[in-house]
mmCIF file as gemmi writes it, N, C-alpha and C atoms, coordinates in Angstrom:
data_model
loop_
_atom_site.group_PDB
_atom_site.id
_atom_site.type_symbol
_atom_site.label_atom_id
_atom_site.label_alt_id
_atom_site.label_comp_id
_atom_site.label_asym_id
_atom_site.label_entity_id
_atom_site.label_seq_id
_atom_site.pdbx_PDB_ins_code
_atom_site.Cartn_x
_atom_site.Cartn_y
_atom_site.Cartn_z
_atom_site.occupancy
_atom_site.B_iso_or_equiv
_atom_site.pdbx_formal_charge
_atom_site.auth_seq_id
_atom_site.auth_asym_id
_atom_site.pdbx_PDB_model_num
ATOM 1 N N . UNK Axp A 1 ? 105.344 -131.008 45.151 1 0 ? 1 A 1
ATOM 2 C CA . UNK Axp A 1 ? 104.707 -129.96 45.904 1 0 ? 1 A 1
ATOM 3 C C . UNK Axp A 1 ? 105.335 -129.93 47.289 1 0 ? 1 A 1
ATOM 4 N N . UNK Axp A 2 ? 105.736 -128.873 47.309 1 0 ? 2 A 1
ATOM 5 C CA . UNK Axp A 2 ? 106.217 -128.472 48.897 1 0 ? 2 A 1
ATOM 6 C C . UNK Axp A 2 ? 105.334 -127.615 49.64 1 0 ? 2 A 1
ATOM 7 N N . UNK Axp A 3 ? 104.974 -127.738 51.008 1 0 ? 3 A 1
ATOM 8 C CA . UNK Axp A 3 ? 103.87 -127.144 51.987 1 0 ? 3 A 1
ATOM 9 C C . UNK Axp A 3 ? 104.489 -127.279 52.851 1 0 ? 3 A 1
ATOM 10 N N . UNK Axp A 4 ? 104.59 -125.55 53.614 1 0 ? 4 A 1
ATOM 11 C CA . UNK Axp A 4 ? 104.617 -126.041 55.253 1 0 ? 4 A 1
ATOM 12 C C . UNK Axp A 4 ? 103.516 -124.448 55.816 1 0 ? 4 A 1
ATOM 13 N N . UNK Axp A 5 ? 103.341 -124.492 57.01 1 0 ? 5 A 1
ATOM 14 C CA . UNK Axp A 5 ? 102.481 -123.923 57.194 1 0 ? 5 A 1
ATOM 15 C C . UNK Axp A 5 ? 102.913 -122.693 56.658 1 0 ? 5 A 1
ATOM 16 N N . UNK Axp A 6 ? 102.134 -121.119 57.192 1 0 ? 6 A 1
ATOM 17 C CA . UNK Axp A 6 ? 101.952 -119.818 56.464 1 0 ? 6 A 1
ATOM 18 C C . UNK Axp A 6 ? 102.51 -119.251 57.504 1 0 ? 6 A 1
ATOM 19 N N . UNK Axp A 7 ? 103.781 -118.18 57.304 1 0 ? 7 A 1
ATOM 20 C CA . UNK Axp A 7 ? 104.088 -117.426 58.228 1 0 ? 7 A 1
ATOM 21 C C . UNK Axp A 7 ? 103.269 -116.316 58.523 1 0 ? 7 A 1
ATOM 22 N N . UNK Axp A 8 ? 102.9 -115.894 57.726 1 0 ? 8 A 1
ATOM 23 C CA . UNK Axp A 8 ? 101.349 -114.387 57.428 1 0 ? 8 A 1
ATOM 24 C C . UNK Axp A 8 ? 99.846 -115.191 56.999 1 0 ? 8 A 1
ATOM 25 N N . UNK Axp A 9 ? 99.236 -115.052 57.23 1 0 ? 9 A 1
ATOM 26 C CA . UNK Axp A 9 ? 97.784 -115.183 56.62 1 0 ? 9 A 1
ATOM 27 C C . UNK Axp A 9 ? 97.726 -113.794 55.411 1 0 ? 9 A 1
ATOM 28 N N . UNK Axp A 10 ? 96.856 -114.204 54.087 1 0 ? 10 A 1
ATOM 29 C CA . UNK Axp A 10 ? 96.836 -115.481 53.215 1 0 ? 10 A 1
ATOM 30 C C . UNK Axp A 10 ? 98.127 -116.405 53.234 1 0 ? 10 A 1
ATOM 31 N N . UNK Axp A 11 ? 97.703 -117.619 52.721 1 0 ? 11 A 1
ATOM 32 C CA . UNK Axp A 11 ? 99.601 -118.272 52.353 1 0 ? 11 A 1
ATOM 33 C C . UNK Axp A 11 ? 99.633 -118.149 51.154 1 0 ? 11 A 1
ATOM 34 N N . UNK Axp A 12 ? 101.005 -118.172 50.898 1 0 ? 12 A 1
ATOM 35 C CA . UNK Axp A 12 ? 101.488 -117.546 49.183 1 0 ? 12 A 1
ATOM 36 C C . UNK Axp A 12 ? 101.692 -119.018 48.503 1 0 ? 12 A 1
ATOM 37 N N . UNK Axp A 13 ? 101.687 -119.267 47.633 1 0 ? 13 A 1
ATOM 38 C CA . UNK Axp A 13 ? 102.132 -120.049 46.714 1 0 ? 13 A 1
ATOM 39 C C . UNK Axp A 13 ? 103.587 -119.631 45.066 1 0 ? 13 A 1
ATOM 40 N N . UNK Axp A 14 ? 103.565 -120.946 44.667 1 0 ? 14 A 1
ATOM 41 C CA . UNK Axp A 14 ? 104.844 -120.543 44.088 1 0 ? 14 A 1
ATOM 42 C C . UNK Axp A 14 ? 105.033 -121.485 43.01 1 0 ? 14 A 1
ATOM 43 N N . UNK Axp A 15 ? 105.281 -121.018 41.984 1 0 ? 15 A 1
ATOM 44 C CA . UNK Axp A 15 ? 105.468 -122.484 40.631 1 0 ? 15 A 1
ATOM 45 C C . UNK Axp A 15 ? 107.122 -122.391 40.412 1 0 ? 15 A 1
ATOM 46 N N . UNK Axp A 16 ? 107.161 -123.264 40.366 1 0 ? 16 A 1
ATOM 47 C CA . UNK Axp A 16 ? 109.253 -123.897 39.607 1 0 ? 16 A 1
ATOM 48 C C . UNK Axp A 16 ? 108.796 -124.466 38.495 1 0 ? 16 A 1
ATOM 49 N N . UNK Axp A 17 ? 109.002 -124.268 37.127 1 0 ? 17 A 1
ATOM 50 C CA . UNK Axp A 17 ? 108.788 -125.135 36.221 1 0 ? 17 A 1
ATOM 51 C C . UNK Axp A 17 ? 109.826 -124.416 34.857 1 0 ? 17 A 1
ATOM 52 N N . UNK Axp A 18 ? 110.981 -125.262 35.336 1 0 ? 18 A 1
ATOM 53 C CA . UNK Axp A 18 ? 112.3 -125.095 34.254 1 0 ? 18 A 1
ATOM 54 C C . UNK Axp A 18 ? 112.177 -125.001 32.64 1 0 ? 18 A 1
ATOM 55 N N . UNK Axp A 19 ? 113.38 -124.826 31.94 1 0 ? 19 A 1
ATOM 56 C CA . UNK Axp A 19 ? 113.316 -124.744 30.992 1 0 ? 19 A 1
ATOM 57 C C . UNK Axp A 19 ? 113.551 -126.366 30.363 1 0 ? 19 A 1
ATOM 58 N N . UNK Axp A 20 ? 114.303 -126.917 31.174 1 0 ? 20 A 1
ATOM 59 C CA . UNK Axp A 20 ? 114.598 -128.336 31.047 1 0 ? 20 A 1
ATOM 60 C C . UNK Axp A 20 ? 113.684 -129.548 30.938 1 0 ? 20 A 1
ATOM 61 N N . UNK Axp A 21 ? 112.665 -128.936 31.893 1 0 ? 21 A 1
ATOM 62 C CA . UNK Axp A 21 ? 111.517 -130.261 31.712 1 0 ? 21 A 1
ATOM 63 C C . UNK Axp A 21 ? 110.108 -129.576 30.489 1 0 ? 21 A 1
ATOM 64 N N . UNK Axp A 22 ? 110.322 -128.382 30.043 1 0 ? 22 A 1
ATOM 65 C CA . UNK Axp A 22 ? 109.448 -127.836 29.359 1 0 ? 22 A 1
ATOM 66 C C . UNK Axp A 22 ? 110.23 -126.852 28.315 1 0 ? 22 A 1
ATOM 67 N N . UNK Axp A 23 ? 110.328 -127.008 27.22 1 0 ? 23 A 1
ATOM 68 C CA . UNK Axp A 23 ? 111.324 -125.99 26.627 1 0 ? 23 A 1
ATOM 69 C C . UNK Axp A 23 ? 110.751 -125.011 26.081 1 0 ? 23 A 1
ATOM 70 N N . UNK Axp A 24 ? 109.474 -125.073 25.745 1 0 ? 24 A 1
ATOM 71 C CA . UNK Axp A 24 ? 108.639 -123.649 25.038 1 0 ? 24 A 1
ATOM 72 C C . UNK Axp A 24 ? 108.12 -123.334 26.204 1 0 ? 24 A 1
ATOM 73 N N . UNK Axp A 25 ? 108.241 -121.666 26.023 1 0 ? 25 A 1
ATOM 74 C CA . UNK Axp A 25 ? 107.751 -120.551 27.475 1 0 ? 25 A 1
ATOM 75 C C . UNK Axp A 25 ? 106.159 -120.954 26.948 1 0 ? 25 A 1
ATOM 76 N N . UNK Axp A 26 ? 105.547 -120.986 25.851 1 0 ? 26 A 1
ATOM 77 C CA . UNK Axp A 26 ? 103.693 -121.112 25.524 1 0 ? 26 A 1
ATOM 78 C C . UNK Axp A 26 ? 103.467 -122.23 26.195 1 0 ? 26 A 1
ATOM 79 N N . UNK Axp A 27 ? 104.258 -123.42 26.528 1 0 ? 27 A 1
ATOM 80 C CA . UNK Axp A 27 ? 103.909 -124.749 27.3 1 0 ? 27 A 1
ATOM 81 C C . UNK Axp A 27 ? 103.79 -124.413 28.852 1 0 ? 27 A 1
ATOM 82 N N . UNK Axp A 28 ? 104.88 -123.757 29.139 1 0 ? 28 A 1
ATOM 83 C CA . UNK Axp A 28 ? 105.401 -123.599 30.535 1 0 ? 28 A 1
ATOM 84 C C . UNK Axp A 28 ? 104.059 -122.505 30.969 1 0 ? 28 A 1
ATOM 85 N N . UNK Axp A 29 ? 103.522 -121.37 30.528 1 0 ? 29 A 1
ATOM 86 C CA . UNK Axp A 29 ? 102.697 -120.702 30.926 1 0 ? 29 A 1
ATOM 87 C C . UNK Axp A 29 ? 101.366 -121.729 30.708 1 0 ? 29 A 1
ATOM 88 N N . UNK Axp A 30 ? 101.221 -122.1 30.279 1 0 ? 30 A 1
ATOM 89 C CA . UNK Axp A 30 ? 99.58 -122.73 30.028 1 0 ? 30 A 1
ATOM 90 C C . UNK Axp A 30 ? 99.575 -123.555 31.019 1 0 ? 30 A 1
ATOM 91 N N . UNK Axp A 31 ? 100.842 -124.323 31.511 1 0 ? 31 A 1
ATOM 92 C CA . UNK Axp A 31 ? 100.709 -125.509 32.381 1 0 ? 31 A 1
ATOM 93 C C . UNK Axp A 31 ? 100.75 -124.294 33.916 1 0 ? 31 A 1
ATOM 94 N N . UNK Axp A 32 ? 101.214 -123.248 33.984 1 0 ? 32 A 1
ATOM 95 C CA . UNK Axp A 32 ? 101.346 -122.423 35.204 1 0 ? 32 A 1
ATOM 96 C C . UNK Axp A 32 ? 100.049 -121.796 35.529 1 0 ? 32 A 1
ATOM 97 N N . UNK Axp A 33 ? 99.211 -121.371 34.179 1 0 ? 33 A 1
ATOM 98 C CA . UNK Axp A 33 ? 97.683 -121.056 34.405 1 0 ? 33 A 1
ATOM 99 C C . UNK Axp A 33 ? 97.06 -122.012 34.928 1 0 ? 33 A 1
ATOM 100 N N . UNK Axp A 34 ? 97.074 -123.474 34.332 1 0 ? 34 A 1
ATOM 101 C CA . UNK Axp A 34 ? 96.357 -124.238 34.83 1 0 ? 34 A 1
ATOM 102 C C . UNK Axp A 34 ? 96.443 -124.249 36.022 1 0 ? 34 A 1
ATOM 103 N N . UNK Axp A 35 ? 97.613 -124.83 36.61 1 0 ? 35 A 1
ATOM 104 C CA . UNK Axp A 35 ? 97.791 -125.141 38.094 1 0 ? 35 A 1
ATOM 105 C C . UNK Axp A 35 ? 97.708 -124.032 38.419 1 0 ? 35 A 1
ATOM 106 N N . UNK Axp A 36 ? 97.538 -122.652 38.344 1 0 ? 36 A 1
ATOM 107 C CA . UNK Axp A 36 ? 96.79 -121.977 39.235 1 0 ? 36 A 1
ATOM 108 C C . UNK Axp A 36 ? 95.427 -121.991 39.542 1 0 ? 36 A 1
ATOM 109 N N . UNK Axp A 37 ? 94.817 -122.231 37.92 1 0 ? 37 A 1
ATOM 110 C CA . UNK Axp A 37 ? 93.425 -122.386 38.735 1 0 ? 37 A 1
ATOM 111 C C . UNK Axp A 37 ? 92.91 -123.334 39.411 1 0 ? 37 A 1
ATOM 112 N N . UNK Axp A 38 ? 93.751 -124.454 39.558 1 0 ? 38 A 1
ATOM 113 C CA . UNK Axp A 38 ? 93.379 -125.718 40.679 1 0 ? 38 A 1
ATOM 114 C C . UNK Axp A 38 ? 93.933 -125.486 42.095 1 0 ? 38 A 1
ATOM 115 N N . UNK Axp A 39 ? 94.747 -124.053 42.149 1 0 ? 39 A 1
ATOM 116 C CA . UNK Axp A 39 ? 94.973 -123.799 43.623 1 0 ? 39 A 1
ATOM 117 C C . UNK Axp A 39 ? 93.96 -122.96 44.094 1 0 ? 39 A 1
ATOM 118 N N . UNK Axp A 40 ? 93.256 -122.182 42.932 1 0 ? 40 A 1
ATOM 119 C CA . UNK Axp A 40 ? 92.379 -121.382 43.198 1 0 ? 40 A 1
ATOM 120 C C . UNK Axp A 40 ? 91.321 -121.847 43.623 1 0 ? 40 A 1
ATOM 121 N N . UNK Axp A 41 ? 90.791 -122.948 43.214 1 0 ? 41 A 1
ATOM 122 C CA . UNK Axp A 41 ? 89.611 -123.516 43.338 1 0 ? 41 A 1
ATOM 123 C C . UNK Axp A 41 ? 89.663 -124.167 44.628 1 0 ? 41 A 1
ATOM 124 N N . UNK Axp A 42 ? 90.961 -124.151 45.396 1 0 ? 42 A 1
ATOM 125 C CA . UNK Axp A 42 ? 91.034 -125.148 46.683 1 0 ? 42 A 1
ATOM 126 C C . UNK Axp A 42 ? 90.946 -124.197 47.879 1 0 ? 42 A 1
ATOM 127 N N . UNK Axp A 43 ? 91.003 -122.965 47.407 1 0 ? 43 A 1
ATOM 128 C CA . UNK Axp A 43 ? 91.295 -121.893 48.283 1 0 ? 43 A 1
ATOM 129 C C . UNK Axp A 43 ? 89.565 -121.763 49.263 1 0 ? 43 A 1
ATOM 130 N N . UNK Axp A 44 ? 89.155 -121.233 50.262 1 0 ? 44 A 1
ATOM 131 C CA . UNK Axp A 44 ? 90.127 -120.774 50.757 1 0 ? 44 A 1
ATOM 132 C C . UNK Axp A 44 ? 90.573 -121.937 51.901 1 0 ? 44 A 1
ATOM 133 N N . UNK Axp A 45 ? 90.183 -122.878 52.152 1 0 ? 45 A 1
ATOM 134 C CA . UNK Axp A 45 ? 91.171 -124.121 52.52 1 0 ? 45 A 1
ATOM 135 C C . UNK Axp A 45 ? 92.56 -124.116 52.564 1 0 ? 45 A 1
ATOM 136 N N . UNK Axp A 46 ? 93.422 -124.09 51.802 1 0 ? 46 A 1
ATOM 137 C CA . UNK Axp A 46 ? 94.709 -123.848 51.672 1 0 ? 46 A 1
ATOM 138 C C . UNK Axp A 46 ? 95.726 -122.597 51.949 1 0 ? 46 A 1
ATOM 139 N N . UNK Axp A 47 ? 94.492 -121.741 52.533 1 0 ? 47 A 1
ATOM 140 C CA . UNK Axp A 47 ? 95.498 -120.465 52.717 1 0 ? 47 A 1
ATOM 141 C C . UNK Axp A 47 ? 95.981 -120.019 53.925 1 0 ? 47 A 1
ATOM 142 N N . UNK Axp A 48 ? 96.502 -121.501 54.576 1 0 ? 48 A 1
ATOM 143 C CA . UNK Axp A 48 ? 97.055 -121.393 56.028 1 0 ? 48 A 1
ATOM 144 C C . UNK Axp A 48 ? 98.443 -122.638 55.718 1 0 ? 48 A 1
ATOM 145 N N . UNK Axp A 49 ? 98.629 -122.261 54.259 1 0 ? 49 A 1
ATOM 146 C CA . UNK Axp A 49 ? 99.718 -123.124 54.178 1 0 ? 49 A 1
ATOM 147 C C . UNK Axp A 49 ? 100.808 -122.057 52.692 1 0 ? 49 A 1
ATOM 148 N N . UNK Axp A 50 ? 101.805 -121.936 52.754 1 0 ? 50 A 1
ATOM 149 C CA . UNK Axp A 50 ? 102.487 -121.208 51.931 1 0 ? 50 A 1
ATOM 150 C C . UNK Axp A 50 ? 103.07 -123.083 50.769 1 0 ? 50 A 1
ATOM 151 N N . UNK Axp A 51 ? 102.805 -122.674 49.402 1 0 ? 51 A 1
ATOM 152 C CA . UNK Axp A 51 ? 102.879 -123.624 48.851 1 0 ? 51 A 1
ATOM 153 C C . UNK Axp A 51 ? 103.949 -123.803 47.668 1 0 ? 51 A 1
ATOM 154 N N . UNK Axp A 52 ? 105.084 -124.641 47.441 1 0 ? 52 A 1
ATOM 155 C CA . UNK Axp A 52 ? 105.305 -124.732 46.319 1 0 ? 52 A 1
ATOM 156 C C . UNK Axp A 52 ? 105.285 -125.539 45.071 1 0 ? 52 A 1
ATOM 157 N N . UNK Axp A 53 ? 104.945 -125.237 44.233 1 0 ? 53 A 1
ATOM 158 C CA . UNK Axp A 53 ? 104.407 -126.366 43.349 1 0 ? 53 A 1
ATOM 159 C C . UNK Axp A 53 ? 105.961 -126.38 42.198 1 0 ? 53 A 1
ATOM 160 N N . UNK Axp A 54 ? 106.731 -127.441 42.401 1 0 ? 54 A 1
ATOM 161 C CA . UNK Axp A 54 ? 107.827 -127.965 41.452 1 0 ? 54 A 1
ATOM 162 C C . UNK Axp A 54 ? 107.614 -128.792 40.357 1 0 ? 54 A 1
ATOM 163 N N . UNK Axp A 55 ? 107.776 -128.832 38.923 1 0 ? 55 A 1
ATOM 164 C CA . UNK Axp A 55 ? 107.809 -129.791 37.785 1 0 ? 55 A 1
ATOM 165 C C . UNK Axp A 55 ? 108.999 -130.263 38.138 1 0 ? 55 A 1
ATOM 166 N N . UNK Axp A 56 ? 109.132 -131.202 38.39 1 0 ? 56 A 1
ATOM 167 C CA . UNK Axp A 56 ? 110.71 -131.95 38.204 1 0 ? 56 A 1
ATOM 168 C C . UNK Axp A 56 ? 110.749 -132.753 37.031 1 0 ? 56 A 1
ATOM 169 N N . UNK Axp A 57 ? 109.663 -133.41 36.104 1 0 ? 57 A 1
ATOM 170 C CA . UNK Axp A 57 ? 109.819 -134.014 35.465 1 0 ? 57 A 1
ATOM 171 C C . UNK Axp A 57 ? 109.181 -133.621 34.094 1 0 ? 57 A 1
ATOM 172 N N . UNK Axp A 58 ? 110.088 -133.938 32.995 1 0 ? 58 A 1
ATOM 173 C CA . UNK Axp A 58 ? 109.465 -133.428 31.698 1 0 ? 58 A 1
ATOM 174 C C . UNK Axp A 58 ? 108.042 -134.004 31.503 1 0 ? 58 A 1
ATOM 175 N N . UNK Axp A 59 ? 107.459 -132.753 30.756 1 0 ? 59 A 1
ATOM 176 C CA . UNK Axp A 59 ? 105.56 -132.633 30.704 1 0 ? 59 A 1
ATOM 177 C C . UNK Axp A 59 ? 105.861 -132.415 29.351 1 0 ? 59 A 1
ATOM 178 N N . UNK Axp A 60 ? 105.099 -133.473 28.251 1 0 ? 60 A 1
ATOM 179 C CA . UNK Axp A 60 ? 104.769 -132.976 27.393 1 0 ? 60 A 1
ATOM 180 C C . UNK Axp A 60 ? 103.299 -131.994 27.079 1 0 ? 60 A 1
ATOM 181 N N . UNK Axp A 61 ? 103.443 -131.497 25.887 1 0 ? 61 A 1
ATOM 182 C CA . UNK Axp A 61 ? 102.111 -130.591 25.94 1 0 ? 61 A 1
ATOM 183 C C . UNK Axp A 61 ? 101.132 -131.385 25.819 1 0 ? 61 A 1
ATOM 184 N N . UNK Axp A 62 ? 100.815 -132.927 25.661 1 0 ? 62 A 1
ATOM 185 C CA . UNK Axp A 62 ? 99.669 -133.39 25.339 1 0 ? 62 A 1
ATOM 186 C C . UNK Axp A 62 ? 99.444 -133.947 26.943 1 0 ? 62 A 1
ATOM 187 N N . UNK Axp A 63 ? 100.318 -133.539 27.813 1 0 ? 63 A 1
ATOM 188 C CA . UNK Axp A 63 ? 99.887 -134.487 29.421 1 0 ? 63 A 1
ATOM 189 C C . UNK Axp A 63 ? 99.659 -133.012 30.517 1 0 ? 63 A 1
ATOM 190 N N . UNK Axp A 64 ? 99.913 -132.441 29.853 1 0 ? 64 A 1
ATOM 191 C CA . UNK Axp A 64 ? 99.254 -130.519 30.862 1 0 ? 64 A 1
ATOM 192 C C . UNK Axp A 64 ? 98.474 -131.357 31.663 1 0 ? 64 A 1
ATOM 193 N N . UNK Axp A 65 ? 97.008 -131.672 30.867 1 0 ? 65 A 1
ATOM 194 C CA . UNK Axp A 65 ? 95.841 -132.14 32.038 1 0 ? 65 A 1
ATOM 195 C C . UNK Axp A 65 ? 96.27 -133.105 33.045 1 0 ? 65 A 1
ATOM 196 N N . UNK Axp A 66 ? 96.561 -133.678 32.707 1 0 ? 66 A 1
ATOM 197 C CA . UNK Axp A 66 ? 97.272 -134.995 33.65 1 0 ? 66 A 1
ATOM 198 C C . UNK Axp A 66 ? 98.494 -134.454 34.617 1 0 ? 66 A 1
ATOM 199 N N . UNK Axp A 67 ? 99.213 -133.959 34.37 1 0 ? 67 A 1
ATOM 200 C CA . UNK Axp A 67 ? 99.99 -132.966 35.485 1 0 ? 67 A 1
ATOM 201 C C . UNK Axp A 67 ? 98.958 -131.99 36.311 1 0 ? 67 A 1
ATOM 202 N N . UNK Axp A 68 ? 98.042 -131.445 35.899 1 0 ? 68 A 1
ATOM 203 C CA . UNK Axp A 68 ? 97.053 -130.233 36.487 1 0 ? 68 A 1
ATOM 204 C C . UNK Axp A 68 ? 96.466 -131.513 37.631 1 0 ? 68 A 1
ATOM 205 N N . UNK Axp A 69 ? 95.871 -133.039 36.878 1 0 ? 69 A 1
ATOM 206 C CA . UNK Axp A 69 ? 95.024 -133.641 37.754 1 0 ? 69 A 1
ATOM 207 C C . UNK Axp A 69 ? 95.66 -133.969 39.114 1 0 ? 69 A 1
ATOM 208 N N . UNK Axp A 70 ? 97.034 -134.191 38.716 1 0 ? 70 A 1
ATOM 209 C CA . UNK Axp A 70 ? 98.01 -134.755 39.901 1 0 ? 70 A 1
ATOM 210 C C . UNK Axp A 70 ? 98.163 -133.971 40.779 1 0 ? 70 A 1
ATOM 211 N N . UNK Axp A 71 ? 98.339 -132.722 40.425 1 0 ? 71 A 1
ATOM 212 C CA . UNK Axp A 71 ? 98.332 -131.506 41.448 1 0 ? 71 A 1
ATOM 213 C C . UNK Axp A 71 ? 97.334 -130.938 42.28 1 0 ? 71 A 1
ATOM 214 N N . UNK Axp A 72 ? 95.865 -131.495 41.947 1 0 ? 72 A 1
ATOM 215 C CA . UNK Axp A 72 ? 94.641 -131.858 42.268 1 0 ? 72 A 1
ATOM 216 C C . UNK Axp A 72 ? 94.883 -132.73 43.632 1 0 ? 72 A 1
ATOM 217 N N . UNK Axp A 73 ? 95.319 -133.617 42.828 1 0 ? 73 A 1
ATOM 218 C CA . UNK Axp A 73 ? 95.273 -134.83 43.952 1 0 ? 73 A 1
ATOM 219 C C . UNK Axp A 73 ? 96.071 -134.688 45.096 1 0 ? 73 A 1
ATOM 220 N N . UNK Axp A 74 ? 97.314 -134.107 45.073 1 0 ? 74 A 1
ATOM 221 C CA . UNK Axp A 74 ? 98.359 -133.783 46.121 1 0 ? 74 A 1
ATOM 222 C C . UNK Axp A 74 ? 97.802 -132.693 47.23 1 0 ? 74 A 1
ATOM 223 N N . UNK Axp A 75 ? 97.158 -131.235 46.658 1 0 ? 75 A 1
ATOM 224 C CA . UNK Axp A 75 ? 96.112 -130.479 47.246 1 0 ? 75 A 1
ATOM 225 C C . UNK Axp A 75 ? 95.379 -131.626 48.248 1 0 ? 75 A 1
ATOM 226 N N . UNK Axp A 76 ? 94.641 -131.987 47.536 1 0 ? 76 A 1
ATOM 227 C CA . UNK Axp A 76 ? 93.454 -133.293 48.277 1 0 ? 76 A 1
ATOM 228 C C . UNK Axp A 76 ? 94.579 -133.498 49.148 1 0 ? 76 A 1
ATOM 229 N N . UNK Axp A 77 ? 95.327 -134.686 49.277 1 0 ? 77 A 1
ATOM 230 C CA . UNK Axp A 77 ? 95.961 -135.305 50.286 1 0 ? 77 A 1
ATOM 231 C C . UNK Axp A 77 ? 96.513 -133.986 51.438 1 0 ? 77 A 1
ATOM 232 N N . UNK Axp A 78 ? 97.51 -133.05 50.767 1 0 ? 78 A 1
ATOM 233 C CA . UNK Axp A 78 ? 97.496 -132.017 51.77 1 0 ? 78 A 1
ATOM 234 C C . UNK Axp A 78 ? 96.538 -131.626 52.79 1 0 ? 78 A 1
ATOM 235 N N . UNK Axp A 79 ? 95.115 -131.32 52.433 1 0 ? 79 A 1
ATOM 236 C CA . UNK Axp A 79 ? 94.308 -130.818 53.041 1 0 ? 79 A 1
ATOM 237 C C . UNK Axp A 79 ? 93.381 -132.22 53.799 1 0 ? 79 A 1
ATOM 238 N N . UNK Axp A 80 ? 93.899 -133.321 53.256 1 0 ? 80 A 1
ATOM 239 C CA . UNK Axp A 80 ? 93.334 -134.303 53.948 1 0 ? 80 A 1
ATOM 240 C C . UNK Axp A 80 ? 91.701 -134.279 53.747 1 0 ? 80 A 1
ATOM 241 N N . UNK Axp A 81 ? 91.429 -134.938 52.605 1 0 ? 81 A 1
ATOM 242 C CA . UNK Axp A 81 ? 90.886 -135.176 51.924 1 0 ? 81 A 1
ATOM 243 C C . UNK Axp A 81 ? 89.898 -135.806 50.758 1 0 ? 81 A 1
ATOM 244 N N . UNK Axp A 82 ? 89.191 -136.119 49.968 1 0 ? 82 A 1
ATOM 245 C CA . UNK Axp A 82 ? 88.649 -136.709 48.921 1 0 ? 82 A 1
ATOM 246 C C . UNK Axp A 82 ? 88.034 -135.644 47.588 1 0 ? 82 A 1
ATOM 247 N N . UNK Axp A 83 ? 88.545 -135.168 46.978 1 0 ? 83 A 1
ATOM 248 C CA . UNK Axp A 83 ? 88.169 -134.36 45.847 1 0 ? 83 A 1
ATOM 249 C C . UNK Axp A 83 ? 87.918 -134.856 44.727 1 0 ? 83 A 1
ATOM 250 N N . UNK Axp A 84 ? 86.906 -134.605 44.053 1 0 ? 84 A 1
ATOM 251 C CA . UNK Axp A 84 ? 86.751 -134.979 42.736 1 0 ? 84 A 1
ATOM 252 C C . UNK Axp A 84 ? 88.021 -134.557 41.818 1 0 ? 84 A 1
ATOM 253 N N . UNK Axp A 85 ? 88.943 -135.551 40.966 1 0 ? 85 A 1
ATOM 254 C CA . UNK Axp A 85 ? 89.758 -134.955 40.131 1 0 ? 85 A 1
ATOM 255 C C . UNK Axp A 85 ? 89.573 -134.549 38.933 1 0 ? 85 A 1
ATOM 256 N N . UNK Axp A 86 ? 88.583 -135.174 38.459 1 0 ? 86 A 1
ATOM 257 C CA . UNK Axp A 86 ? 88.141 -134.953 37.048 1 0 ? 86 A 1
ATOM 258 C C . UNK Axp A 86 ? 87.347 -134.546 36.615 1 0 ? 86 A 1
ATOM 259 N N . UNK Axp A 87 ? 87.393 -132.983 37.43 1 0 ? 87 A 1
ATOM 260 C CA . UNK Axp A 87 ? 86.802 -131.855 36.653 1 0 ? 87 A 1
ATOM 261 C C . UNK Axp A 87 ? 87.302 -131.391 35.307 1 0 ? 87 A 1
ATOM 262 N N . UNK Axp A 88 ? 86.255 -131.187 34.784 1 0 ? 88 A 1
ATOM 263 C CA . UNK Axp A 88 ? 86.611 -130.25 33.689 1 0 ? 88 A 1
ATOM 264 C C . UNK Axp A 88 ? 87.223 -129.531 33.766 1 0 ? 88 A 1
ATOM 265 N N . UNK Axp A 89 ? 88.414 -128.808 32.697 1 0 ? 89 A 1
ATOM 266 C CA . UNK Axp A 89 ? 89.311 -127.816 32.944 1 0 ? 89 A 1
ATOM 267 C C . UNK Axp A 89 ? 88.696 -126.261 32.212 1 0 ? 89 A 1
């Protein structure tokens, strides 16, 4: 995850998630829904920061949640923090 502050109010966000670390587009979108709705849910907190969220590392389809939680957790630390991670999805 890359953050630096927002040149405009709202801040935009942004997913990178290759063909390399995910090879089916049905994986790559489900894991891009998810982590949107965990940016959504952080909002509006976060919208004084333009965000990008990078997979660098291969996700299988059975670890989605576990990538979504991590991205949870990085949010948290960004915003300086303690969030529950293990919400239900």
């Amino acid at each position: 995850m890359i953050a630096a502050p927002a040149a405009q109010d709202p801040g935009r966000v942004g997913y990178v998630i290759g063909r390399k670390v995910m090879p089916r587009a049905v994986d790559r979108n489900r894991l891009r829904r998810c982590l949107r709705e965990s940016v959504r849910a952080a909002r509006p907190a976060i919208e004084q920061f333009d965000i990008i969220v990078r997979v660098r590392r291969p996700v299988p389809r059975e670890a989605i949640a576990e990538a979504v939680r991590a991205s949870r957790e990085m949010i948290a630390r960004l915003l300086g923090r303690t969030v529950a991670v293990d919400q239900p999805q």
